[in-house]
PDBQT receptor file of N, H, CA, C and O in Angstrom, charges set to zero:
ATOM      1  N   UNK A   1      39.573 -72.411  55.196  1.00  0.00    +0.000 N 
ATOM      2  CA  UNK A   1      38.332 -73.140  55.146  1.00  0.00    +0.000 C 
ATOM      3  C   UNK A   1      37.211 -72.274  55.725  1.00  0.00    +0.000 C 
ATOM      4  O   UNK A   1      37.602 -71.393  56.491  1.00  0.00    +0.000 OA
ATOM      5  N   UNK A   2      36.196 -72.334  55.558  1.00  0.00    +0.000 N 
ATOM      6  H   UNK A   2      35.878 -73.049  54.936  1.00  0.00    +0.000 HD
ATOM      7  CA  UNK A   2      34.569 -71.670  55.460  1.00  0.00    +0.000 C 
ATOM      8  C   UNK A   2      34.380 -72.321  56.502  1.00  0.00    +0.000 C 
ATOM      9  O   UNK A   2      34.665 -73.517  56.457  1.00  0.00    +0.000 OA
ATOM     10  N   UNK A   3      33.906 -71.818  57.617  1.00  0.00    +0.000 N 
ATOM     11  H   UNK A   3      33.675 -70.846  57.653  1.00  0.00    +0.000 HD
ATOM     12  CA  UNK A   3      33.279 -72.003  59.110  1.00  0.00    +0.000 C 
ATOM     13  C   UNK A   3      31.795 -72.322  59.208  1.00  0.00    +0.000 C 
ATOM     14  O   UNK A   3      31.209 -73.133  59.924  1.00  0.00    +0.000 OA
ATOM     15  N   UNK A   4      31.214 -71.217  58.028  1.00  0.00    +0.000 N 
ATOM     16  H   UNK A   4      31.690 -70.558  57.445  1.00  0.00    +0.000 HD
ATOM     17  CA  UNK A   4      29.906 -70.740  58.190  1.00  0.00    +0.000 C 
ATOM     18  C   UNK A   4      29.390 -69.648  57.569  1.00  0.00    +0.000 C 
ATOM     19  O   UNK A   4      29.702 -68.485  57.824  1.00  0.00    +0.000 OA
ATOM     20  N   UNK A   5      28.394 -70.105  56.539  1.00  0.00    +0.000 N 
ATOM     21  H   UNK A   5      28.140 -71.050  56.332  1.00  0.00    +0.000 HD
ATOM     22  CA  UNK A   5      27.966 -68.997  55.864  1.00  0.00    +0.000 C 
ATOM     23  C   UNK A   5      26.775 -68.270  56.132  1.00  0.00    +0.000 C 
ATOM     24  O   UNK A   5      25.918 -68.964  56.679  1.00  0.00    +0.000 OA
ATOM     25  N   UNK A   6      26.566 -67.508  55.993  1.00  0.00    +0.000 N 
ATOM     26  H   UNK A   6      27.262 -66.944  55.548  1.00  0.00    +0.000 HD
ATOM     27  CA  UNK A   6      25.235 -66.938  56.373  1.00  0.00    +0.000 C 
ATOM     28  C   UNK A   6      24.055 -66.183  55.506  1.00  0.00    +0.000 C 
ATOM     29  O   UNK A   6      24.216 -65.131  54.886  1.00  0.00    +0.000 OA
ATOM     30  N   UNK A   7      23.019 -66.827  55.581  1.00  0.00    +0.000 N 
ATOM     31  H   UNK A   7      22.888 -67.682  56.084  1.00  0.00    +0.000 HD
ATOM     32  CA  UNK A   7      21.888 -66.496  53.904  1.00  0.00    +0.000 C 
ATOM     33  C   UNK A   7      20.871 -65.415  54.819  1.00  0.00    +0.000 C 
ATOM     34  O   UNK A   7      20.237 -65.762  55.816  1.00  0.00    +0.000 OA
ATOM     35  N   UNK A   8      20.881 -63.986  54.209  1.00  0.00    +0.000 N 
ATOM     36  H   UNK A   8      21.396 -63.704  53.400  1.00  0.00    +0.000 HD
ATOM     37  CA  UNK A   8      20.100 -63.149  54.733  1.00  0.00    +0.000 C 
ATOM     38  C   UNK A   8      19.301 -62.953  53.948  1.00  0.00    +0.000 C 
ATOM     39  O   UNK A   8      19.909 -62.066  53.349  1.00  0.00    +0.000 OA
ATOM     40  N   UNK A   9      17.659 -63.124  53.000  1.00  0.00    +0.000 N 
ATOM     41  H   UNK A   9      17.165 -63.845  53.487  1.00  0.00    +0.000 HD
ATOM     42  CA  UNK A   9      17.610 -63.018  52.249  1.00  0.00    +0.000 C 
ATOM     43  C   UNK A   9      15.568 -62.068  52.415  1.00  0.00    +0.000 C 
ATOM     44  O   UNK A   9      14.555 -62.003  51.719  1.00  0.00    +0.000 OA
ATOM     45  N   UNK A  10      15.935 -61.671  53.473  1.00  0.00    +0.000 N 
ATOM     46  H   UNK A  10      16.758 -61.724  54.039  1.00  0.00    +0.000 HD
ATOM     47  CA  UNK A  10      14.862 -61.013  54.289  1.00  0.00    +0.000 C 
ATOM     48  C   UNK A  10      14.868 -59.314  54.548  1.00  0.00    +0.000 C 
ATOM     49  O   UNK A  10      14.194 -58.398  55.019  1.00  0.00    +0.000 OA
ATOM     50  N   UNK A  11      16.041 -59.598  53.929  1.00  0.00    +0.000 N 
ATOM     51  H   UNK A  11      16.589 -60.342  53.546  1.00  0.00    +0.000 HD
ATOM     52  CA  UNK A  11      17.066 -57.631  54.315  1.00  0.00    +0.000 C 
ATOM     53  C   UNK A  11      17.126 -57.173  55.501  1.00  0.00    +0.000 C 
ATOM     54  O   UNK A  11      17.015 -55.992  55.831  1.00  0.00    +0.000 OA
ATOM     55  N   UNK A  12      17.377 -58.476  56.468  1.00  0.00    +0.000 N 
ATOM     56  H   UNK A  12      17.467 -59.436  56.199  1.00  0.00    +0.000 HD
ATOM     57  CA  UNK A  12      17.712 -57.650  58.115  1.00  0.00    +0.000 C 
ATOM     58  C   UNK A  12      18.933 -57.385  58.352  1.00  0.00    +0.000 C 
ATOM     59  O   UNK A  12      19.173 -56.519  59.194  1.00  0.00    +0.000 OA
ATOM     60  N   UNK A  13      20.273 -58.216  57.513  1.00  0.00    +0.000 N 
ATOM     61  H   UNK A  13      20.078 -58.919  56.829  1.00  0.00    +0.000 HD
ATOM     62  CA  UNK A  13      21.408 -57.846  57.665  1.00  0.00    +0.000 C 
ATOM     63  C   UNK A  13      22.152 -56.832  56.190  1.00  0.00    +0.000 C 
ATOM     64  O   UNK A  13      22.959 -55.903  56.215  1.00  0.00    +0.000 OA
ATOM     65  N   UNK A  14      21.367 -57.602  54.869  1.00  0.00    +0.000 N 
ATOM     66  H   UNK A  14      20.711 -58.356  54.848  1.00  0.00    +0.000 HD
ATOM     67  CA  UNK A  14      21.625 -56.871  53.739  1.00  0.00    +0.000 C 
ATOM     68  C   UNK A  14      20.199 -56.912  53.344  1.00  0.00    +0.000 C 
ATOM     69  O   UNK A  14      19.336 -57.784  53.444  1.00  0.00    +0.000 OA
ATOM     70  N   UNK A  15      20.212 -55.200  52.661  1.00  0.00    +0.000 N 
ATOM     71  H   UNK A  15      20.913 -54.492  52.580  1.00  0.00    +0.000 HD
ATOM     72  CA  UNK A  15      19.388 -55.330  51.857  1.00  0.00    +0.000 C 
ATOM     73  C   UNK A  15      18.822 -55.975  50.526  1.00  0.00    +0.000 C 
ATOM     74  O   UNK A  15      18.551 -55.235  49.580  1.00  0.00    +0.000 OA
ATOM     75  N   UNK A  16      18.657 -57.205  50.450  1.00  0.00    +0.000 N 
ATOM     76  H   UNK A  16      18.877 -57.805  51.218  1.00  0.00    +0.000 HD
ATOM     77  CA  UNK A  16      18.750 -58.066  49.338  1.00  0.00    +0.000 C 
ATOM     78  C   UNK A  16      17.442 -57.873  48.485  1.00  0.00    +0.000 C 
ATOM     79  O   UNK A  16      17.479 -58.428  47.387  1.00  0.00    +0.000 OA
ATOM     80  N   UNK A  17      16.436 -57.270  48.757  1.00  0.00    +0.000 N 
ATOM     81  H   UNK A  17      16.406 -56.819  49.649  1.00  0.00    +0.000 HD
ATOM     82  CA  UNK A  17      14.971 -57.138  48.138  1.00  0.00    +0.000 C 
ATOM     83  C   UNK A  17      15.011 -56.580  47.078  1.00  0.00    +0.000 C 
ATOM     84  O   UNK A  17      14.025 -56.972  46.453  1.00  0.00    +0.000 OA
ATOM     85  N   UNK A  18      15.713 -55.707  46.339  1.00  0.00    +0.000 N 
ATOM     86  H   UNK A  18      16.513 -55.388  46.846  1.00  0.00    +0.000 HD
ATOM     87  CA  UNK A  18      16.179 -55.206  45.192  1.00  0.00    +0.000 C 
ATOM     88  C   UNK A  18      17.217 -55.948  43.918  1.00  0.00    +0.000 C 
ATOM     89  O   UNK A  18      17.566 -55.521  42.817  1.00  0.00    +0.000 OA
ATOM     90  N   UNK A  19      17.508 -57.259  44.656  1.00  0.00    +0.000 N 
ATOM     91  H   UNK A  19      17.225 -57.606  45.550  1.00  0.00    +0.000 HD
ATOM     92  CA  UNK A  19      18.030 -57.871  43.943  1.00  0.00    +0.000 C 
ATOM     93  C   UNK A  19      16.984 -59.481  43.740  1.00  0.00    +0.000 C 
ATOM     94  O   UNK A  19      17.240 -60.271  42.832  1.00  0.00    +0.000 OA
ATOM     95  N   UNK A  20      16.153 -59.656  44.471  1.00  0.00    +0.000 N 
ATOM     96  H   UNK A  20      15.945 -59.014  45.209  1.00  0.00    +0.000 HD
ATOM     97  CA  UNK A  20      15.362 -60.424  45.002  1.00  0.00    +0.000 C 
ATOM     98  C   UNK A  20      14.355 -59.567  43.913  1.00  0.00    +0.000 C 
ATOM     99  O   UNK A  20      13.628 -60.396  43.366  1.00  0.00    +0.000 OA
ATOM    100  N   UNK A  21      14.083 -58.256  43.441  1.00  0.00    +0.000 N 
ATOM    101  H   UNK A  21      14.673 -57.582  43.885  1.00  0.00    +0.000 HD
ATOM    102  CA  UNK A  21      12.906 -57.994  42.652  1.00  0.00    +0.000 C 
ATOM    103  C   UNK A  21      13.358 -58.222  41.025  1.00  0.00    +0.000 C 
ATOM    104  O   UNK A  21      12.703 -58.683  40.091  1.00  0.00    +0.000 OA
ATOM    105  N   UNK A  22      14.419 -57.829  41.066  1.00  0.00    +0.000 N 
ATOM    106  H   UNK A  22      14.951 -57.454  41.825  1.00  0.00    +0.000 HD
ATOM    107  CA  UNK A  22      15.325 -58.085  40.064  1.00  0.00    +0.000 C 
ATOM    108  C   UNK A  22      14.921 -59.360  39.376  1.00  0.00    +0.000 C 
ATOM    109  O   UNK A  22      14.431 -59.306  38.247  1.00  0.00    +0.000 OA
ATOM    110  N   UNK A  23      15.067 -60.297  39.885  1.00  0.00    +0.000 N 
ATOM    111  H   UNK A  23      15.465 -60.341  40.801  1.00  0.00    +0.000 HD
ATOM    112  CA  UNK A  23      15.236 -61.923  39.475  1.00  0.00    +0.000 C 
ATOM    113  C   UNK A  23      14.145 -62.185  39.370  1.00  0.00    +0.000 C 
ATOM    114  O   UNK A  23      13.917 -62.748  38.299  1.00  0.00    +0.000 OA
ATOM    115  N   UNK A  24      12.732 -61.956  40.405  1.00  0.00    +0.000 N 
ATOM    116  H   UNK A  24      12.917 -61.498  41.275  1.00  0.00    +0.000 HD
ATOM    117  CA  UNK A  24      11.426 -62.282  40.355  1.00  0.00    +0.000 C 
ATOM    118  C   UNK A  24      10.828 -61.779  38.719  1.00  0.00    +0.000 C 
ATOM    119  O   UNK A  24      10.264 -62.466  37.867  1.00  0.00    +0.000 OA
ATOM    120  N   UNK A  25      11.301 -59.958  38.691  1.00  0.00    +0.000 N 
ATOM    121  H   UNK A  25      11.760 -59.401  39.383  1.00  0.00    +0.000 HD
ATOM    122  CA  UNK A  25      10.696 -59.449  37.633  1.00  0.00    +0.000 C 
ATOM    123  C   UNK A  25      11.227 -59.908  36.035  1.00  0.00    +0.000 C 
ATOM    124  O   UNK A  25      10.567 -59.763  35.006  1.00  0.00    +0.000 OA
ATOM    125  N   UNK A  26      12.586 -60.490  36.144  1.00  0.00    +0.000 N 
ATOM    126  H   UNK A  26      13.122 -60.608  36.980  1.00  0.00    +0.000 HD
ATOM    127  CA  UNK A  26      13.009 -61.028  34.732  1.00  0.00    +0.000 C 
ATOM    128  C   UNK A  26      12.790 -62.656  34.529  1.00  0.00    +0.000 C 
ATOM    129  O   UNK A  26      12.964 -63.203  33.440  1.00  0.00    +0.000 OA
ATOM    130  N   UNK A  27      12.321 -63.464  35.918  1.00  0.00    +0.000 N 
ATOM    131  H   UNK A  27      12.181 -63.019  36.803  1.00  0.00    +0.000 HD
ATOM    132  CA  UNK A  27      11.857 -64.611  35.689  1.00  0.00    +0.000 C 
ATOM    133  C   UNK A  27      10.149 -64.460  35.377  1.00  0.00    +0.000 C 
ATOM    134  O   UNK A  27       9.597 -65.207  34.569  1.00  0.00    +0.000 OA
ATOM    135  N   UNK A  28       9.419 -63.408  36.123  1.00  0.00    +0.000 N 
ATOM    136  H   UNK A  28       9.868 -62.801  36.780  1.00  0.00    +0.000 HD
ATOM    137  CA  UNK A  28       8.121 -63.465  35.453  1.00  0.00    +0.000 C 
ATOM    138  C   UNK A  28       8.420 -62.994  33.911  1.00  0.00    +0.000 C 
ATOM    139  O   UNK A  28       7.917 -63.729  33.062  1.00  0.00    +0.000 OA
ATOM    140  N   UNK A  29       9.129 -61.934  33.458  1.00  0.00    +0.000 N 
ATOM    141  H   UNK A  29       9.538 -61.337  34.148  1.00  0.00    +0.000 HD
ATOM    142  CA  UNK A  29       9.022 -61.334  31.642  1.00  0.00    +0.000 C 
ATOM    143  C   UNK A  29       9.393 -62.869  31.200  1.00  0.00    +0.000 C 
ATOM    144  O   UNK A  29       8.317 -63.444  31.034  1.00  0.00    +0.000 OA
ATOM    145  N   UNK A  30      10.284 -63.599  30.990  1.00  0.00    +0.000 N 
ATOM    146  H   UNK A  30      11.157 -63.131  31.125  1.00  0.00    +0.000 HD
ATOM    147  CA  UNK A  30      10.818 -64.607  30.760  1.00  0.00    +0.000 C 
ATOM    148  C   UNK A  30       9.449 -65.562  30.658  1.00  0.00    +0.000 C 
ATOM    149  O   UNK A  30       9.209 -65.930  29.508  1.00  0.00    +0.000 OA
ATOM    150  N   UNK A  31       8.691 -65.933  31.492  1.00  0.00    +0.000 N 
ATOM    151  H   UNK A  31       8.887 -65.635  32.426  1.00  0.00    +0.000 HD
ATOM    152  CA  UNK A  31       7.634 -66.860  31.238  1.00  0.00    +0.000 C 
ATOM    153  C   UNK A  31       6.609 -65.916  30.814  1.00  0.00    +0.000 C 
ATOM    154  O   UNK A  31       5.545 -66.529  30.904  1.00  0.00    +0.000 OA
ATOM    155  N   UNK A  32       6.456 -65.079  30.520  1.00  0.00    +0.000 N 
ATOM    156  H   UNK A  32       7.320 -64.581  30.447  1.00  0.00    +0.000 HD
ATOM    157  CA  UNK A  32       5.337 -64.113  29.740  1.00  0.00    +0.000 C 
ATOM    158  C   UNK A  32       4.303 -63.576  30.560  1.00  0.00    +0.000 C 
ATOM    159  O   UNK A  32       3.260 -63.116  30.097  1.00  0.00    +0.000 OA
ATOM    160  N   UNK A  33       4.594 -63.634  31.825  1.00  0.00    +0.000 N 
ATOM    161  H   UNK A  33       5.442 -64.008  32.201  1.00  0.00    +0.000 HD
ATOM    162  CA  UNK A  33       4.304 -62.534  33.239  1.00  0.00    +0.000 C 
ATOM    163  C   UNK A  33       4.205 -61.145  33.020  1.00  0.00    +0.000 C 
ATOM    164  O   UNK A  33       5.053 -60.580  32.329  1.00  0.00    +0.000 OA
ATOM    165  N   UNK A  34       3.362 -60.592  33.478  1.00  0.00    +0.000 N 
ATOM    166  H   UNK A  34       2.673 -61.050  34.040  1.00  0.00    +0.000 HD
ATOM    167  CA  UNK A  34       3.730 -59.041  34.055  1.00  0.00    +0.000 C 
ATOM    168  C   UNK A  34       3.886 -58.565  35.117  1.00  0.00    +0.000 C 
ATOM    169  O   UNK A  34       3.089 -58.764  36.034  1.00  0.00    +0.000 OA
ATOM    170  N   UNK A  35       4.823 -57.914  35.219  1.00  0.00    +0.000 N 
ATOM    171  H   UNK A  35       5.470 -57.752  34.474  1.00  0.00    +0.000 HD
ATOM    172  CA  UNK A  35       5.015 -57.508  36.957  1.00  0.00    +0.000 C 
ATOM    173  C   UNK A  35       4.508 -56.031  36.833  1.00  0.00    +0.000 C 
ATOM    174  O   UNK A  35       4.849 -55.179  36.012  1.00  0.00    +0.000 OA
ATOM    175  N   UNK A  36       3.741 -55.961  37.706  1.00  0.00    +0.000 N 
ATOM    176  H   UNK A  36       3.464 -56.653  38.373  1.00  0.00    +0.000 HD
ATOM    177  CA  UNK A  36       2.920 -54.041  37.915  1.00  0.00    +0.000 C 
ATOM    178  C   UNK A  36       3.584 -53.345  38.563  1.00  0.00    +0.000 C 
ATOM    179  O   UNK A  36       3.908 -54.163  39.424  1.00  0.00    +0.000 OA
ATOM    180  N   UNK A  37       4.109 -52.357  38.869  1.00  0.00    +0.000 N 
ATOM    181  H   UNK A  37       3.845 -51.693  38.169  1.00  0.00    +0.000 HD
ATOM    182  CA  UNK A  37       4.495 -51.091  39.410  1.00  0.00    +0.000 C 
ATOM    183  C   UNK A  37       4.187 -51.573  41.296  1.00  0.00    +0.000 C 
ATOM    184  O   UNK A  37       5.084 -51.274  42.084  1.00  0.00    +0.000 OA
ATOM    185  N   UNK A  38       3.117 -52.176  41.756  1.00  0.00    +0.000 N 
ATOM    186  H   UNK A  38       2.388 -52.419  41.116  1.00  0.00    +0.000 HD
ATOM    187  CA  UNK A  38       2.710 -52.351  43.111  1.00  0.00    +0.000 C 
ATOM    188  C   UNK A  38       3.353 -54.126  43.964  1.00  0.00    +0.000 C 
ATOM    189  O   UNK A  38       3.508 -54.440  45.145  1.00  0.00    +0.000 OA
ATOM    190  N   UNK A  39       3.615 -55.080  42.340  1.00  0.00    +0.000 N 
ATOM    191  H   UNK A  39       3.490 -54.825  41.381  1.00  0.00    +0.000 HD
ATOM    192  CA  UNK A  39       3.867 -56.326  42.712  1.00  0.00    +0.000 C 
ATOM    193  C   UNK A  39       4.982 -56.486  43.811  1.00  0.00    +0.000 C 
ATOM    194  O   UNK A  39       4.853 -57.136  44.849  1.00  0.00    +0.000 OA
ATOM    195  N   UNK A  40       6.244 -55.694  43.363  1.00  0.00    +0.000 N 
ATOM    196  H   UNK A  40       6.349 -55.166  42.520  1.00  0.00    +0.000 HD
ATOM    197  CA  UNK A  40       7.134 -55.954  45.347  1.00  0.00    +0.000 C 
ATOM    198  C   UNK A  40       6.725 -55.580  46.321  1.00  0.00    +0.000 C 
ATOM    199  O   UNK A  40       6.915 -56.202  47.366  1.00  0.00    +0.000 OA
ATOM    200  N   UNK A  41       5.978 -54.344  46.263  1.00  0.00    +0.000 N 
ATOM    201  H   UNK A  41       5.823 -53.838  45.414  1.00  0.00    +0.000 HD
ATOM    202  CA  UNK A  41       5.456 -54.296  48.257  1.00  0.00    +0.000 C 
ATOM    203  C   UNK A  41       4.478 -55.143  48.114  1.00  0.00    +0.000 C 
ATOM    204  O   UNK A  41       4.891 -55.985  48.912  1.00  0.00    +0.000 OA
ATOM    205  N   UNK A  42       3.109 -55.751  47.558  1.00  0.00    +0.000 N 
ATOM    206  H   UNK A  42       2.774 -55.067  46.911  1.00  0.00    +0.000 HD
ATOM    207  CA  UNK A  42       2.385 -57.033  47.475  1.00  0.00    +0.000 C 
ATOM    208  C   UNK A  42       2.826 -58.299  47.962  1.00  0.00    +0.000 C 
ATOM    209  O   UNK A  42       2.170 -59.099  48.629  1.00  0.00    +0.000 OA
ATOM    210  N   UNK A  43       4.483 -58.443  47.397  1.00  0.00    +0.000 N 
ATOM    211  H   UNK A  43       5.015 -57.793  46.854  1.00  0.00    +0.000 HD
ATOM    212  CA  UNK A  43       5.428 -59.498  48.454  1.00  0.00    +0.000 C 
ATOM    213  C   UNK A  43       6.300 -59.629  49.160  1.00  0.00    +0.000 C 
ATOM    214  O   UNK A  43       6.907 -60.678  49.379  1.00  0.00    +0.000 OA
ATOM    215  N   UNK A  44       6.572 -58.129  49.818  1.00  0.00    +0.000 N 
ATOM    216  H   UNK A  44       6.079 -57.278  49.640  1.00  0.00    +0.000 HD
ATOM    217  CA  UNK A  44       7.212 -58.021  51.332  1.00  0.00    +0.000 C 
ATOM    218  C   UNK A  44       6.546 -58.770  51.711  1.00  0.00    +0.000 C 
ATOM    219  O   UNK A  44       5.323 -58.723  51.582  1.00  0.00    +0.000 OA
ATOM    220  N   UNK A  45       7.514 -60.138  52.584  1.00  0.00    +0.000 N 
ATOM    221  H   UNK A  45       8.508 -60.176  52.688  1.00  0.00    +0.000 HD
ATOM    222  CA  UNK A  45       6.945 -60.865  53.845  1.00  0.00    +0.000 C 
ATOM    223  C   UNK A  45       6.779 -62.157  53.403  1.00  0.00    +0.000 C 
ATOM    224  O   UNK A  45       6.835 -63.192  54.066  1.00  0.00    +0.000 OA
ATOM    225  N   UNK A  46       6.503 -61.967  51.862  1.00  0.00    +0.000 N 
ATOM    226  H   UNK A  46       6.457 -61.126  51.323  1.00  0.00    +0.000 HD
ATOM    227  CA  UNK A  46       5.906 -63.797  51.338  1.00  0.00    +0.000 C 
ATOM    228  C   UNK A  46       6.955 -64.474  50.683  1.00  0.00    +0.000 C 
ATOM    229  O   UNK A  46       7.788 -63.797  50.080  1.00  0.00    +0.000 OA
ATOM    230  N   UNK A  47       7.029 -65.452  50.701  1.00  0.00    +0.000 N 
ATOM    231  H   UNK A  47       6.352 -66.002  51.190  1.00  0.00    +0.000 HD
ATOM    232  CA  UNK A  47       8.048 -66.428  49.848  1.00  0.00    +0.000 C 
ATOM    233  C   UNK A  47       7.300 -66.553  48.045  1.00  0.00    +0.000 C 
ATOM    234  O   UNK A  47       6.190 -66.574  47.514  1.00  0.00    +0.000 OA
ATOM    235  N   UNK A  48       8.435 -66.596  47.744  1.00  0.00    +0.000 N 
ATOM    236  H   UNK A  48       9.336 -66.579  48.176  1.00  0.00    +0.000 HD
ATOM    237  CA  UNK A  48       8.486 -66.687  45.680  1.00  0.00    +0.000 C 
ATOM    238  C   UNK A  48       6.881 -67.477  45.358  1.00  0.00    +0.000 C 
ATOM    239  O   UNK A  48       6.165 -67.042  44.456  1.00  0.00    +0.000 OA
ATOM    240  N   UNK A  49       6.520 -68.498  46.097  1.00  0.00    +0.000 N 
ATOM    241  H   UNK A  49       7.102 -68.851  46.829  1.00  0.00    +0.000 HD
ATOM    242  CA  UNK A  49       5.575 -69.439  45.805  1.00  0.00    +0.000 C 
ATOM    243  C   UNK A  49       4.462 -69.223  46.468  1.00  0.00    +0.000 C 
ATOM    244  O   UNK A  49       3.476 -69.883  46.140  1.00  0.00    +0.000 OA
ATOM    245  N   UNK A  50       4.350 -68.197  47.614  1.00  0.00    +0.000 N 
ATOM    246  H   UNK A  50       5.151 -67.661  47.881  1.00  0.00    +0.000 HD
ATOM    247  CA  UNK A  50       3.109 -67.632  47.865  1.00  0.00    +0.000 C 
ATOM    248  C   UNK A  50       2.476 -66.437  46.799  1.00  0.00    +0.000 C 
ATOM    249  O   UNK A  50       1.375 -65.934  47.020  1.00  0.00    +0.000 OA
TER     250      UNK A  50
């Protein structure tokens, strides 16, 4: 049985931001978005909805 899971999703324990740009950049193409070359460091720090 699972004790306790743990969601790092900030990259202090894993680096998850590369998979986190991943999903952002094929959910913006998907709704007819463009993501620019500068848009992930623009959202180091902010949540999906800022």
């Amino acid at each position: 049985m699972v004790d306790a899971v743990v969601f790092d999703l900030d990259g202090v324990i894993v680096d998850s931001e590369p998979v986190w740009e991943e999903v952002r950049r094929a959910y913006v193409a998907t709704h007819g978005g463009t993501w620019r070359a500068d848009t992930q460091r623009r959202l180091m720090g902010m949540s999906t909805g800022e």
